[in-house]
Biopython code that builds the backbone (N, CA, C, O; Angstrom):
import numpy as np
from Bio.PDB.StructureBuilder import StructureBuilder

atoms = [
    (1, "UNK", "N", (0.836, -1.175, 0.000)),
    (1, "UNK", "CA", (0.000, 0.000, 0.000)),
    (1, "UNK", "C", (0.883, 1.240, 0.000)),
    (1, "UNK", "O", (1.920, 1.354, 0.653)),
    (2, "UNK", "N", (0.289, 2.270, -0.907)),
    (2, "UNK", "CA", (1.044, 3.524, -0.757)),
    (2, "UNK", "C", (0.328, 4.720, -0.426)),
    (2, "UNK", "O", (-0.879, 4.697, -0.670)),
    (3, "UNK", "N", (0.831, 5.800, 0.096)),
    (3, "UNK", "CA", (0.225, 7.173, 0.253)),
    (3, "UNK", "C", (1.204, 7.588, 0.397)),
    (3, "UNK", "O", (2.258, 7.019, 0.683)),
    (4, "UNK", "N", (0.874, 9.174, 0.128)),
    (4, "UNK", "CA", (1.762, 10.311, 0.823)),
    (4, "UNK", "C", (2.493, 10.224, 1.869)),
    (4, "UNK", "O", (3.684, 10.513, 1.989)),
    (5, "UNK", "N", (1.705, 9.788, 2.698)),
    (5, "UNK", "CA", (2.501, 9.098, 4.418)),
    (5, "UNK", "C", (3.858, 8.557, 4.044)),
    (5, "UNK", "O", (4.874, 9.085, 4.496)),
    (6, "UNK", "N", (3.899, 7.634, 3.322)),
    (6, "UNK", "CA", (4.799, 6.765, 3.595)),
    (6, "UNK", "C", (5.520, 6.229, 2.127)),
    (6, "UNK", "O", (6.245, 5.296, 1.784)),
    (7, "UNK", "N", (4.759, 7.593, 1.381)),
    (7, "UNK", "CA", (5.899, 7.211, -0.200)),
    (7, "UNK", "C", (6.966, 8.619, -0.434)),
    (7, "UNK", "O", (6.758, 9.687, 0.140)),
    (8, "UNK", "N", (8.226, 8.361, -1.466)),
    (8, "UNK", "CA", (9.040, 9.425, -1.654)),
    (8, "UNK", "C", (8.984, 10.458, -1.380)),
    (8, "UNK", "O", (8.156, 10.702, -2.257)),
    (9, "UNK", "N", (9.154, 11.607, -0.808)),
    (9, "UNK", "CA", (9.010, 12.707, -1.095)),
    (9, "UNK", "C", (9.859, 13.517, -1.490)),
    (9, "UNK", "O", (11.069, 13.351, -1.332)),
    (10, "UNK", "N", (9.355, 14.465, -2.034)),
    (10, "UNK", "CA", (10.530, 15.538, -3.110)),
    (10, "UNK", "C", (9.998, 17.319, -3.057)),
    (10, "UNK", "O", (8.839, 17.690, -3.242)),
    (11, "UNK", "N", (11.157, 18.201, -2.766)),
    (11, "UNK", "CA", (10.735, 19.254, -2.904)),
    (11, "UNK", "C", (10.776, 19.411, -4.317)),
    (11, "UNK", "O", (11.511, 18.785, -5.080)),
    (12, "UNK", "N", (9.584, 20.660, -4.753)),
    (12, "UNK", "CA", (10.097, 21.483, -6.291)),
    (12, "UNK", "C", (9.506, 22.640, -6.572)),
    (12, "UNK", "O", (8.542, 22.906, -5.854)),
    (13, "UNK", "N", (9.802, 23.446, -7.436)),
    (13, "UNK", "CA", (9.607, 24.969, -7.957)),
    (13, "UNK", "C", (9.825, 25.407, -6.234)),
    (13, "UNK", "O", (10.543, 24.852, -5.402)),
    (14, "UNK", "N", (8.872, 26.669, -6.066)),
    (14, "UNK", "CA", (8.662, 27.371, -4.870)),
    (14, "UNK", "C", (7.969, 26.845, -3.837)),
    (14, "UNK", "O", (6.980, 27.449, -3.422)),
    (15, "UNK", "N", (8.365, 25.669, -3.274)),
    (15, "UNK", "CA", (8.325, 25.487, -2.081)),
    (15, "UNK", "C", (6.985, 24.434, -2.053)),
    (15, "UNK", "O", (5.965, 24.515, -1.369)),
    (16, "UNK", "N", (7.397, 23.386, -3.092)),
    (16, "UNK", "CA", (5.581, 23.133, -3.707)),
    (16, "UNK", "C", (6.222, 21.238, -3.209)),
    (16, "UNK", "O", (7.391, 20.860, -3.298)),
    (17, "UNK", "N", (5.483, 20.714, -2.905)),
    (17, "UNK", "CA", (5.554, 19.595, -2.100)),
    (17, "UNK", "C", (5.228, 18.349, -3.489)),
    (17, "UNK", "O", (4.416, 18.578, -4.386)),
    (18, "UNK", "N", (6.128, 16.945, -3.381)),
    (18, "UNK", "CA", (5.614, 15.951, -4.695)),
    (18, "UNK", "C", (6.391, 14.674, -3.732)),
    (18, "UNK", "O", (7.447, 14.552, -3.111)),
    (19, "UNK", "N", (4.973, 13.694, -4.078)),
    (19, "UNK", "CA", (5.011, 12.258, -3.139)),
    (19, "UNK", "C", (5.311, 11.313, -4.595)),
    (19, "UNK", "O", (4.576, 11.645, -5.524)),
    (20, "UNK", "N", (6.118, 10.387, -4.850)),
    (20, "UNK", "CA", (6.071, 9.052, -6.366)),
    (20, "UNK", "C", (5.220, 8.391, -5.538)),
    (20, "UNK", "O", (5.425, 8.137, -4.351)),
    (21, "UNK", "N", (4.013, 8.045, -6.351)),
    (21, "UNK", "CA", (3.263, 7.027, -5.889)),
    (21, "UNK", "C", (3.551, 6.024, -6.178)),
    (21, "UNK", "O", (3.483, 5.124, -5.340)),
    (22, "UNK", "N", (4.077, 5.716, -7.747)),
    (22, "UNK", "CA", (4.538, 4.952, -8.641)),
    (22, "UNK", "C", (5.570, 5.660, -9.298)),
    (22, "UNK", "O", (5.462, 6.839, -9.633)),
    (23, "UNK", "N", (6.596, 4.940, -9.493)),
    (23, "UNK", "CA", (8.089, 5.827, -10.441)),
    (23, "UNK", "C", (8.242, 4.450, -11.029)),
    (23, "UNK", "O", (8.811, 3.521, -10.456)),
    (24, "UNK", "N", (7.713, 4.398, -12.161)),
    (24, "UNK", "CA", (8.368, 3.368, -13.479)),
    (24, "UNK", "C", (8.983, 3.846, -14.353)),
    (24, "UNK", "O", (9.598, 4.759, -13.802)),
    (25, "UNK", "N", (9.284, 3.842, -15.563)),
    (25, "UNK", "CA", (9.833, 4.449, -16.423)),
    (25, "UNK", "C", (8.322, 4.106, -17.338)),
    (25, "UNK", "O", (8.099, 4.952, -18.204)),
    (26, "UNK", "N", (7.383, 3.081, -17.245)),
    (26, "UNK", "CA", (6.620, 3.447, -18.207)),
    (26, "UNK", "C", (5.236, 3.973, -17.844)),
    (26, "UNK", "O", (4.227, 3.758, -18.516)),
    (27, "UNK", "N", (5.298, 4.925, -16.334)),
    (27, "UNK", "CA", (4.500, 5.180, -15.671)),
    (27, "UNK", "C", (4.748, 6.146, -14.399)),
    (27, "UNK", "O", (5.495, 5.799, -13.485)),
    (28, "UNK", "N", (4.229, 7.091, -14.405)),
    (28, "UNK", "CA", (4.671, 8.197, -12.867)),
    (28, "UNK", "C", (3.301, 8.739, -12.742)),
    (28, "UNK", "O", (2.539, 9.127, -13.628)),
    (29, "UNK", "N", (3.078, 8.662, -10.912)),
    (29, "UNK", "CA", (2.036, 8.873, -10.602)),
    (29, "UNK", "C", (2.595, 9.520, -9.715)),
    (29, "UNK", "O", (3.304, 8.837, -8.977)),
    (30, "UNK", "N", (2.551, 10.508, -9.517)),
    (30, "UNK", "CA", (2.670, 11.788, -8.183)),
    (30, "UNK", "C", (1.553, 12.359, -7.728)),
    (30, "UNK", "O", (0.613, 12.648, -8.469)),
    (31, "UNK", "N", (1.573, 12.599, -6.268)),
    (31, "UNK", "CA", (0.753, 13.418, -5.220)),
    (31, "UNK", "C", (1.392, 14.809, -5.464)),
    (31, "UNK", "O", (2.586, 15.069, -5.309)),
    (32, "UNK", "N", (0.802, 15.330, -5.711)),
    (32, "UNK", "CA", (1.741, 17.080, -5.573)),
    (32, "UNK", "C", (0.978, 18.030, -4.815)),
    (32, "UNK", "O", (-0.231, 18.082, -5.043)),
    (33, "UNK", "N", (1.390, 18.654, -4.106)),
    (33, "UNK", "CA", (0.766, 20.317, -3.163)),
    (33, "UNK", "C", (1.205, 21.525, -3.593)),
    (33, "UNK", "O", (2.420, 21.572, -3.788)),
    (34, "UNK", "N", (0.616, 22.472, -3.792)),
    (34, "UNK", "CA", (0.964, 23.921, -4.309)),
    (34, "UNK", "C", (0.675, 24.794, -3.246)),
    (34, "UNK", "O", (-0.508, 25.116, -3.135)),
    (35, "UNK", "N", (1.769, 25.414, -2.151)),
    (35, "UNK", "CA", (0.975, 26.990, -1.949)),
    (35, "UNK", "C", (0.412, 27.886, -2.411)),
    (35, "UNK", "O", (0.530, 28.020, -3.629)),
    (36, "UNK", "N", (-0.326, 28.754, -1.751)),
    (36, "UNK", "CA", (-0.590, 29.934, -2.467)),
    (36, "UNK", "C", (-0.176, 30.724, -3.460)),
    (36, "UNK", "O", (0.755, 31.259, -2.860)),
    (37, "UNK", "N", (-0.162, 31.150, -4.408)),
    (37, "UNK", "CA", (0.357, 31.970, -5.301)),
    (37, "UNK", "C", (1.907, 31.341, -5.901)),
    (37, "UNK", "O", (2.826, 32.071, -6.272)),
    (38, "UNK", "N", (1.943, 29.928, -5.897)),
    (38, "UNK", "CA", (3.063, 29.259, -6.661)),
    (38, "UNK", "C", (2.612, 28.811, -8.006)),
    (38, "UNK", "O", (1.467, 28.540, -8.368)),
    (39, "UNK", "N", (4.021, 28.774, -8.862)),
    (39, "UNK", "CA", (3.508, 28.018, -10.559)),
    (39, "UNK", "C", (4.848, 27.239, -10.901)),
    (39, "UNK", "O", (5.901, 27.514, -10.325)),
    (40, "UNK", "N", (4.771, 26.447, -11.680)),
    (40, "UNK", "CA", (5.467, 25.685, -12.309)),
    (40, "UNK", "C", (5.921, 26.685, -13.684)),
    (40, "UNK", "O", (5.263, 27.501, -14.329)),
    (41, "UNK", "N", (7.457, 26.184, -13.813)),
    (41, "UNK", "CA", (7.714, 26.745, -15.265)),
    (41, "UNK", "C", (6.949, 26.258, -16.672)),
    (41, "UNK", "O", (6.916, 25.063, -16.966)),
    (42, "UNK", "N", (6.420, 27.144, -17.400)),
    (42, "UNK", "CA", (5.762, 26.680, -18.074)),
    (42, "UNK", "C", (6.701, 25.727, -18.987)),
    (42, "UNK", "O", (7.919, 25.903, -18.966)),
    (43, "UNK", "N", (6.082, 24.651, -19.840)),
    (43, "UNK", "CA", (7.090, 23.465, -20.258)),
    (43, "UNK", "C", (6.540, 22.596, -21.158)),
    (43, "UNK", "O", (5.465, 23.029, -21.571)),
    (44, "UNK", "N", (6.881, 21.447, -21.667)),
    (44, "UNK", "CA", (6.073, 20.203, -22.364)),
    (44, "UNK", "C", (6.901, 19.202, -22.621)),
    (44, "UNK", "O", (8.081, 19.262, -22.967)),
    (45, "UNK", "N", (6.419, 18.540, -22.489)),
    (45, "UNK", "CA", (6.908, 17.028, -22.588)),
    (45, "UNK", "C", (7.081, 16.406, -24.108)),
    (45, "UNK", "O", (5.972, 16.488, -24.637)),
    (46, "UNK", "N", (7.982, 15.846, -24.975)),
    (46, "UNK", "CA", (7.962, 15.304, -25.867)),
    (46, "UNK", "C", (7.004, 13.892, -26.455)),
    (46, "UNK", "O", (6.463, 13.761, -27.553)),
    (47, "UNK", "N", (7.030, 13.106, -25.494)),
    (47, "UNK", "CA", (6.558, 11.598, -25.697)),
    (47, "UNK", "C", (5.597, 11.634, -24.585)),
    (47, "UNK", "O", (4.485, 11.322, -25.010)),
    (48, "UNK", "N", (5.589, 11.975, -22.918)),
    (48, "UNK", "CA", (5.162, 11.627, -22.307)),
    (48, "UNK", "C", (3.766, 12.981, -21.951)),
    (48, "UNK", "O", (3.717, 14.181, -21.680)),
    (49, "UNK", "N", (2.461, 11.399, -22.255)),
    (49, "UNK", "CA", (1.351, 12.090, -21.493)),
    (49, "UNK", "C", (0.814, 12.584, -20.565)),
    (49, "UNK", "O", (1.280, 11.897, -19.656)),
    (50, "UNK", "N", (-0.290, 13.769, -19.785)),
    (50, "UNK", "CA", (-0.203, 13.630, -18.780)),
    (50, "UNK", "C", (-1.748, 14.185, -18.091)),
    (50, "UNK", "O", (-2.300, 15.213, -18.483)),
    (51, "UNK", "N", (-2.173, 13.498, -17.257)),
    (51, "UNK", "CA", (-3.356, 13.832, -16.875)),
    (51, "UNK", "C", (-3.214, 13.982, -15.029)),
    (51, "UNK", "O", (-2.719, 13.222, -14.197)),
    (52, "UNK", "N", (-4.060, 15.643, -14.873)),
    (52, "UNK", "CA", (-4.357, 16.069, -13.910)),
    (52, "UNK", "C", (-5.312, 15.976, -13.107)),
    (52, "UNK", "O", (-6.406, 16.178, -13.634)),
    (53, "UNK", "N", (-5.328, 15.694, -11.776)),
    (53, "UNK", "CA", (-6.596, 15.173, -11.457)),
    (53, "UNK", "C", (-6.558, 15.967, -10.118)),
    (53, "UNK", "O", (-5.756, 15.551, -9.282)),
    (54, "UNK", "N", (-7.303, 17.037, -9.805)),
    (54, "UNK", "CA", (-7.669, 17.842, -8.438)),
    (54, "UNK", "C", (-8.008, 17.175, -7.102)),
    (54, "UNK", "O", (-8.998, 16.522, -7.431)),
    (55, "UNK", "N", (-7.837, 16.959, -5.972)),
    (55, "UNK", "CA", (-8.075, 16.371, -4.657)),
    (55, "UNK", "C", (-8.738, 17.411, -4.187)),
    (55, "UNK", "O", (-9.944, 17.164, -4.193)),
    (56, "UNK", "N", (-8.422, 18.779, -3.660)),
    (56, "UNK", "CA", (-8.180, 19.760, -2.671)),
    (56, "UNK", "C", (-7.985, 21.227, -3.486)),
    (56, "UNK", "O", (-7.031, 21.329, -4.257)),
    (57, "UNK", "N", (-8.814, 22.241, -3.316)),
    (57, "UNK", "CA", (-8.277, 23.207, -3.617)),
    (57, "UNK", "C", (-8.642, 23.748, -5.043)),
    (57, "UNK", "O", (-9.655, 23.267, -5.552)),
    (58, "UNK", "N", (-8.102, 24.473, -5.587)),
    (58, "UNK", "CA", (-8.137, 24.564, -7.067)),
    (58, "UNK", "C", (-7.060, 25.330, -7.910)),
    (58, "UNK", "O", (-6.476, 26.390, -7.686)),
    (59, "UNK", "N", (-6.972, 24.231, -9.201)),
    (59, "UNK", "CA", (-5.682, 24.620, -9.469)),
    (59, "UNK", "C", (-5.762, 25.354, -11.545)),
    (59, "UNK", "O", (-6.290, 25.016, -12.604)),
    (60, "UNK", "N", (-4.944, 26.355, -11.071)),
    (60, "UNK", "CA", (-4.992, 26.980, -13.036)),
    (60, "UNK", "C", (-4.146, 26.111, -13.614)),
    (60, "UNK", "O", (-3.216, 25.531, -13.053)),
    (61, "UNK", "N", (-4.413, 26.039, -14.529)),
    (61, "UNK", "CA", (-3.960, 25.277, -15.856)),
    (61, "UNK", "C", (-3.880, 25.921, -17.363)),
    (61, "UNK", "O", (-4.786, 25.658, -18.154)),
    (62, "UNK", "N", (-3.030, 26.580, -17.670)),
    (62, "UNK", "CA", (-2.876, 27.113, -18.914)),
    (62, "UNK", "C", (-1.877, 25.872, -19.855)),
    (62, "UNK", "O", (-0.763, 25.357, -19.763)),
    (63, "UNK", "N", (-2.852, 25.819, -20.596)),
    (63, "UNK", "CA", (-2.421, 24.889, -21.907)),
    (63, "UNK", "C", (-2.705, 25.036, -23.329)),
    (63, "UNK", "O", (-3.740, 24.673, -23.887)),
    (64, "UNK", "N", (-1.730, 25.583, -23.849)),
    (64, "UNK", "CA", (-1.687, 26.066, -25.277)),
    (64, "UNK", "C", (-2.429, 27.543, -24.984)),
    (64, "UNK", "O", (-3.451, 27.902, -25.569)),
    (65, "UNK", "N", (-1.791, 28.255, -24.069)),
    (65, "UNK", "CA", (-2.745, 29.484, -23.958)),
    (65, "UNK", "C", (-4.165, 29.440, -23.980)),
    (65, "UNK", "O", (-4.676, 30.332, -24.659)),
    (66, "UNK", "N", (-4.854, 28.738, -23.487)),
    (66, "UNK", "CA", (-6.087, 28.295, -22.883)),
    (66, "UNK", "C", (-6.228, 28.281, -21.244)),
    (66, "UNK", "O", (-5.640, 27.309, -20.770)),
    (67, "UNK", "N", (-6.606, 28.783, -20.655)),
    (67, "UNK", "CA", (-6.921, 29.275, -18.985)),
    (67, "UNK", "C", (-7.844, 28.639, -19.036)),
    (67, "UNK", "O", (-8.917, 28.900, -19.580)),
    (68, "UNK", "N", (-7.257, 26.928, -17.982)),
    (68, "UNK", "CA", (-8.784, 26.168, -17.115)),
    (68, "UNK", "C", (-8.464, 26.073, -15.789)),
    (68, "UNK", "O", (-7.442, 25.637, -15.260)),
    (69, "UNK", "N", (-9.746, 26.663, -15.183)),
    (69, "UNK", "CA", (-9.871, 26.302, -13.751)),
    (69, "UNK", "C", (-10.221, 24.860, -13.073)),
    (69, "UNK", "O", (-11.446, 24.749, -13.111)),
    (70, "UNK", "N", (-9.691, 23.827, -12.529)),
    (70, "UNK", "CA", (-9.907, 22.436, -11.793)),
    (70, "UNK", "C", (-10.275, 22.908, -10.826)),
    (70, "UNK", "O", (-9.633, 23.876, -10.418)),
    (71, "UNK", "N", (-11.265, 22.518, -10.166)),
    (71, "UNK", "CA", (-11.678, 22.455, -9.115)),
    (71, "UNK", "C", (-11.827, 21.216, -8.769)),
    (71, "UNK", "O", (-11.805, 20.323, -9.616)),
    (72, "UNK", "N", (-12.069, 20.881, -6.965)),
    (72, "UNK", "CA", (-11.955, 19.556, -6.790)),
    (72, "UNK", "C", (-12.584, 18.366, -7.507)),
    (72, "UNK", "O", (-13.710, 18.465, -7.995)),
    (73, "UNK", "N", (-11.910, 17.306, -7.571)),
    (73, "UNK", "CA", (-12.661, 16.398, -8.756)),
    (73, "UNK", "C", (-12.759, 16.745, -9.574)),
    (73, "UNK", "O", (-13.968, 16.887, -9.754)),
    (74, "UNK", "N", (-12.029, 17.175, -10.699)),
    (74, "UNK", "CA", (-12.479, 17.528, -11.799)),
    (74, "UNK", "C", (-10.367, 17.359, -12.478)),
    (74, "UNK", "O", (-9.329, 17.819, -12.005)),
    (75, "UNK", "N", (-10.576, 16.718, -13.389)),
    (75, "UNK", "CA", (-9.003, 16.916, -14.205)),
    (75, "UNK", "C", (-8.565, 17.246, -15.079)),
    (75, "UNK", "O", (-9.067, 18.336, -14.803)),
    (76, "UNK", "N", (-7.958, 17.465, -16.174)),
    (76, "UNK", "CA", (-7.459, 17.814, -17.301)),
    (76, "UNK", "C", (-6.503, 16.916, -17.744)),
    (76, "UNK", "O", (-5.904, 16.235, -16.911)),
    (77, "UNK", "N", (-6.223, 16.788, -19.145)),
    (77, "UNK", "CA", (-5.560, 15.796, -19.750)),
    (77, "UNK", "C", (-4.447, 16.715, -20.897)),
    (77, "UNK", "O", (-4.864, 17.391, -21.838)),
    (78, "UNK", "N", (-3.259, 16.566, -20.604)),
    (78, "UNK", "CA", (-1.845, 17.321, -21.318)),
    (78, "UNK", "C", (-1.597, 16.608, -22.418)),
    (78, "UNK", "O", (-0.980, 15.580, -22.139)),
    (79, "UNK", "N", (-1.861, 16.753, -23.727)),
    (79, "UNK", "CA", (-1.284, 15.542, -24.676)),
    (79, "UNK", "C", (0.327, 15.978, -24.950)),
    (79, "UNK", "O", (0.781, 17.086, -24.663)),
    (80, "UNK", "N", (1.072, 14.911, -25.547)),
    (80, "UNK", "CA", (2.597, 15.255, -25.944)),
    (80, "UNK", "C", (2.566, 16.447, -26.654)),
    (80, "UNK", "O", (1.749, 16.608, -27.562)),
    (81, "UNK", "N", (3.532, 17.470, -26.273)),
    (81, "UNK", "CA", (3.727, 18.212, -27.411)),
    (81, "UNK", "C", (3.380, 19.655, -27.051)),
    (81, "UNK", "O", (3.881, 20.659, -27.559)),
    (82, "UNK", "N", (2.292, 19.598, -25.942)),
    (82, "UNK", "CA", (1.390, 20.694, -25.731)),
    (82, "UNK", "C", (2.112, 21.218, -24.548)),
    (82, "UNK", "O", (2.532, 20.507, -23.634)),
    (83, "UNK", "N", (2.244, 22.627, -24.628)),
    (83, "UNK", "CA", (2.781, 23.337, -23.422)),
    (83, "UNK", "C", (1.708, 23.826, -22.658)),
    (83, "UNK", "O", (0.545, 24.118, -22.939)),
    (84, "UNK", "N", (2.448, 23.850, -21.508)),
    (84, "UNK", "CA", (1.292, 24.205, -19.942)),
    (84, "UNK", "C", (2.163, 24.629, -19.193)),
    (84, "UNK", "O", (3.389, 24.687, -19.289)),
    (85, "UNK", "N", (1.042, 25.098, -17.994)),
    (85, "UNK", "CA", (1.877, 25.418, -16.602)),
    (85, "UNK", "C", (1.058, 25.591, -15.897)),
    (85, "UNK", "O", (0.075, 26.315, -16.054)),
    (86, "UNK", "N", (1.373, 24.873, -14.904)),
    (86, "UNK", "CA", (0.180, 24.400, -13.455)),
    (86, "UNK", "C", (0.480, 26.114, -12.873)),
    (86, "UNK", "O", (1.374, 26.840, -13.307)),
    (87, "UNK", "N", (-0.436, 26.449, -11.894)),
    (87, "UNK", "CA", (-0.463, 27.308, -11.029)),
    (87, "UNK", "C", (-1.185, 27.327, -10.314)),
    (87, "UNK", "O", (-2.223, 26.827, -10.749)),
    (88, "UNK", "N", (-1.303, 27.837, -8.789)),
    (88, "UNK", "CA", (-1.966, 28.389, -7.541)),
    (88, "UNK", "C", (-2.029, 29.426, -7.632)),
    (88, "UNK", "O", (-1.079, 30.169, -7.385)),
    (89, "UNK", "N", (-3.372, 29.888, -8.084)),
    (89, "UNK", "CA", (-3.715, 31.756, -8.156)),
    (89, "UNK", "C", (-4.105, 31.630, -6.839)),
    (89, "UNK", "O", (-3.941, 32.810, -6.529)),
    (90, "UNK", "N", (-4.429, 31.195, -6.000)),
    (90, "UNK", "CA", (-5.778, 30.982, -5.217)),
    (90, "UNK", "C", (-5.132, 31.555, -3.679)),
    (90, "UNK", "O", (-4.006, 32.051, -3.726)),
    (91, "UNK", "N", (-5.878, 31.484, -2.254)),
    (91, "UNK", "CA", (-5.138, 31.788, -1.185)),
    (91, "UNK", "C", (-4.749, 30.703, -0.144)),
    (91, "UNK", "O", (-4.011, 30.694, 0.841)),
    (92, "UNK", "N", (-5.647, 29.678, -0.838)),
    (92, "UNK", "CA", (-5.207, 28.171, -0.141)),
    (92, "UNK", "C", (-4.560, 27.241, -0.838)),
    (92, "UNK", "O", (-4.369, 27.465, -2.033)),
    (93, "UNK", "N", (-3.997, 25.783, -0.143)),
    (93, "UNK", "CA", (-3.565, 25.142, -1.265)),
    (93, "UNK", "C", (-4.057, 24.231, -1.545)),
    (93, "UNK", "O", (-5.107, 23.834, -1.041)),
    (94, "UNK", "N", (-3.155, 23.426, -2.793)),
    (94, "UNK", "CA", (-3.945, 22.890, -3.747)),
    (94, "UNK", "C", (-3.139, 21.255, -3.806)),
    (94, "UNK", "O", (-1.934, 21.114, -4.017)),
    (95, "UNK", "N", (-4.085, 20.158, -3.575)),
    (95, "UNK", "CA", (-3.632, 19.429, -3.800)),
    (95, "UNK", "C", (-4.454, 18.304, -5.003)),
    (95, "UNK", "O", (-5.653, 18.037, -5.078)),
    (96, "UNK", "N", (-2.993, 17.669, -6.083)),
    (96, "UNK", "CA", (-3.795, 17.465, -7.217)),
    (96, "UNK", "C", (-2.548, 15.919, -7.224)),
    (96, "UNK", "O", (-1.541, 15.778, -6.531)),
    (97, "UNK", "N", (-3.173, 14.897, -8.352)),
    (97, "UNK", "CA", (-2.167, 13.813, -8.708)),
    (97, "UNK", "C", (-2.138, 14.136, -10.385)),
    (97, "UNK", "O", (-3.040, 14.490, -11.144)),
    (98, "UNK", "N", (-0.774, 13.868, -10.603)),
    (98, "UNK", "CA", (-0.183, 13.685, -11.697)),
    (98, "UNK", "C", (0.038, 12.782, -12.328)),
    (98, "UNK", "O", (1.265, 12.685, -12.349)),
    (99, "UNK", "N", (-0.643, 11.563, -13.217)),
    (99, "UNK", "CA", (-0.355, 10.561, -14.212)),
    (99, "UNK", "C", (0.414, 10.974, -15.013)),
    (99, "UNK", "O", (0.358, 12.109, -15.484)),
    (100, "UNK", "N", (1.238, 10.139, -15.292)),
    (100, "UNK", "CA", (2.173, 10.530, -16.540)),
    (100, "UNK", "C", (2.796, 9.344, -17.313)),
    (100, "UNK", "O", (3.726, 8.768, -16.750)),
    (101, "UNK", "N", (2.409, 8.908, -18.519)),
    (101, "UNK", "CA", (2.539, 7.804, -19.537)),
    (101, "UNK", "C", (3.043, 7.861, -20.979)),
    (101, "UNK", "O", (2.285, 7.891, -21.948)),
    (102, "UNK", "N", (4.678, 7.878, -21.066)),
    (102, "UNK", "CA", (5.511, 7.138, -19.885)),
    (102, "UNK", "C", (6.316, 8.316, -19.104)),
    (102, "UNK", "O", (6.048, 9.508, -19.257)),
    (103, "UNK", "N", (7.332, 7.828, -18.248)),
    (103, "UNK", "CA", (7.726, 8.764, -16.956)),
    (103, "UNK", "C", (7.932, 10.248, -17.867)),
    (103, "UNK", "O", (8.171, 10.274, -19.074)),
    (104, "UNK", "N", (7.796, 11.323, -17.076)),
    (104, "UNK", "CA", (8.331, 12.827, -18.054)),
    (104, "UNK", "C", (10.049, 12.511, -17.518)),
    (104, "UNK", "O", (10.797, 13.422, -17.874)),
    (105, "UNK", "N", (10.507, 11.771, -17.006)),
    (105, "UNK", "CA", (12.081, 11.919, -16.329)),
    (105, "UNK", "C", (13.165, 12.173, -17.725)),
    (105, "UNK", "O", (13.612, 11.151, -18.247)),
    (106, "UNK", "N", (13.467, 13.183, -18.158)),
    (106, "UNK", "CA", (14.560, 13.349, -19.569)),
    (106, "UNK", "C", (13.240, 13.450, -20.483)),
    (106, "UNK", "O", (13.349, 12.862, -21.560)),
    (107, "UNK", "N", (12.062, 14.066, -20.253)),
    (107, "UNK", "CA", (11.498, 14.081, -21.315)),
    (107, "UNK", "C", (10.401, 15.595, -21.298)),
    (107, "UNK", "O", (9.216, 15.632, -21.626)),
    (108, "UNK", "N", (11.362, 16.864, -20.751)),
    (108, "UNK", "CA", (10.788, 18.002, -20.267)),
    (108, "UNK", "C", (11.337, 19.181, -20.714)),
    (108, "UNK", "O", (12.351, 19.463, -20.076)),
    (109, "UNK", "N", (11.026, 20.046, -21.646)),
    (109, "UNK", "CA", (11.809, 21.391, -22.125)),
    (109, "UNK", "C", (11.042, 22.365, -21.437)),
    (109, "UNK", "O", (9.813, 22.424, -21.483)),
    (110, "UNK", "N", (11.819, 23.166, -20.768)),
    (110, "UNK", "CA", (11.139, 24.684, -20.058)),
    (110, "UNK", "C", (11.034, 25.760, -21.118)),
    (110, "UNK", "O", (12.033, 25.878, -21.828)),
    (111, "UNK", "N", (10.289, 26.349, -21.295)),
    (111, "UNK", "CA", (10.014, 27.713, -22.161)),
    (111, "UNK", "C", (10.580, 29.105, -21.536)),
    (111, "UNK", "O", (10.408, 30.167, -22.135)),
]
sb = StructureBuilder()
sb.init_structure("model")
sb.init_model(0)
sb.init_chain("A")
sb.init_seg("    ")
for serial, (resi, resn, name, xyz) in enumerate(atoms, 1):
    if name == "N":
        sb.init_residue(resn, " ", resi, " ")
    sb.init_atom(name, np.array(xyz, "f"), 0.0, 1.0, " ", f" {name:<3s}", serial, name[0])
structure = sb.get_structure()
């Protein structure tokens, strides 16, 4: 059995919290947390897919210059190729899981 509790943890960007639920190479499933007013560099993946899925909170999502709001339960799906960038506009935080098929590990250009 896994959770947050008791799987990897990793700091990244500004102070933004990420659990491997699963780390395969043909598969990454992360727990991730965002403070307030944090974002990810915007970026895209070559090969690897990736779908967002909200727990807690709500999180922006700009993809291909398109602004979507997730709110809890609710996800979004990144195809290869397509640039995005997660963000916390919000004043609470945000917790969301990250599928990704296969791993993004060597497979990420920042803009």
């Amino acid at each position: 059995m896994i959770s947050k509790e008791n799987a990897e943890h990793y700091l990244w960007g500004d102070k933004c919290d990420g659990w491997y639920l699963v780390n395969r190479k043909d598969m990454l499933v992360i727990h991730e947390k965002m403070p307030p007013g944090t974002a990810e560099t915007r970026h895209f993946h070559s090969v690897a897919r990736q779908f967002f899925f909200v727990l807690e909170g709500t999180l922006t999502m700009e993809l291909e210059g398109k602004v979507h709001t997730l709110s809890r339960q609710q996800g979004l799906e990144i195809p290869p190729g397509a640039k995005h960038q997660a963000r916390n506009d919000t004043a609470s935080p945000v917790e969301f899981m990250v599928i990704s098929h296969p791993t993004t590990r060597g497979d990420r250009t920042d803009l």
